[in-house]
C-alpha positions in Angstrom: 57.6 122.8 105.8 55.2 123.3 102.9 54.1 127.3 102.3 50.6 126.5 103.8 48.5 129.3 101.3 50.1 127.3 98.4 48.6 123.9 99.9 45.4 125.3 100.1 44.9 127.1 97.2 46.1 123.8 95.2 43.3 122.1 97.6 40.6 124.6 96.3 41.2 123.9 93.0 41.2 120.0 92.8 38.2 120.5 94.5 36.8 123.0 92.3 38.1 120.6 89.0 36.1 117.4 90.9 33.2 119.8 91.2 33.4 120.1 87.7 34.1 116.3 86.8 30.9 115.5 88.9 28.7 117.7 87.1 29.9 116.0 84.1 31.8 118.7 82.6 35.4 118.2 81.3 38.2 120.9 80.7 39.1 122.0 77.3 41.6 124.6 76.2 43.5 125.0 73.4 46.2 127.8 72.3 44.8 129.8 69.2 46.4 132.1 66.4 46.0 135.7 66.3 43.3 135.9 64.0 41.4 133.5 65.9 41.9 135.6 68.5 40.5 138.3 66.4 37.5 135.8 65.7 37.0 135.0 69.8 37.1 138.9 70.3 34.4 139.6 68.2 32.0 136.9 69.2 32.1 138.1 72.8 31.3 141.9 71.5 28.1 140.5 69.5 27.0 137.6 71.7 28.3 138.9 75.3 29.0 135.2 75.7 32.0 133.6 78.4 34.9 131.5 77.5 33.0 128.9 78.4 29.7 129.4 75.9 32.3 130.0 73.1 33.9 126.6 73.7 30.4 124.7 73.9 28.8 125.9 71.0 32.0 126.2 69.0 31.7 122.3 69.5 28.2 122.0 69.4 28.2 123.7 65.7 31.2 121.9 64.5 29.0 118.6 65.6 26.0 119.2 64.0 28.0 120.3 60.9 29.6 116.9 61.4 26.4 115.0 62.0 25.1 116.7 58.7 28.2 116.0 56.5 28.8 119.5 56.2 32.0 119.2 57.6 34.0 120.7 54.2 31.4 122.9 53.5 32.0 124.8 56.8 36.5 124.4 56.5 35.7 126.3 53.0 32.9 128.6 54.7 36.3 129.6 57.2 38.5 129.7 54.7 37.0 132.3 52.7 36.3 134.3 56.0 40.2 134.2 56.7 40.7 135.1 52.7 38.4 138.1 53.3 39.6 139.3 56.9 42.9 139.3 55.4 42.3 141.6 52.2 40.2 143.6 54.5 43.7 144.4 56.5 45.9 145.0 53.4 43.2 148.0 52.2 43.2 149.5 55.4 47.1 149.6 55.7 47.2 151.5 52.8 
């Protein structure tokens, strides 16, 4: 016999994902590295923004950047960044 909390708990969720599906939404998660983490940290602290908005317009930007061809020009923008997050770190350790 099936541990009945477990059945409905898994029910609640498909429902909740088919929620989602109807209201055209789709689920999109990714692992990140730690200084992407360091990124997503500090975008909540400025913007107050959920998981969720940080997803959206992470792809909304990185569309419109597309739609513009400024695809390179934002890869080098977030290079640099990286470059100067990462010097940052070194001074402060010594």
């Amino acid at each position: 016999m099936k541990n009945i909390k477990l059945v409905a708990n898994a029910e609640k969720q498909k429902r909740f994902r088919d929620r989602q599906k109807a209201l055209g939404k789709k689920l999109v998660r990714a692992y990140v590295t730690p200084e992407a983490m360091e990124n997503y940290k500090e975008i909540v602290e400025k913007t107050g923004w959920t998981d969720n908005d940080i997803v959206n317009n992470s792809l909304r930007i990185t569309y419109a950047a597309y739609k513009n061809g400024q695809i390179r020009f934002l890869n080098k923008w977030l290079l640099e960044d990286d470059r100067k997050k990462k010097l940052k770190l070194k001074r402060e350790k010594l």
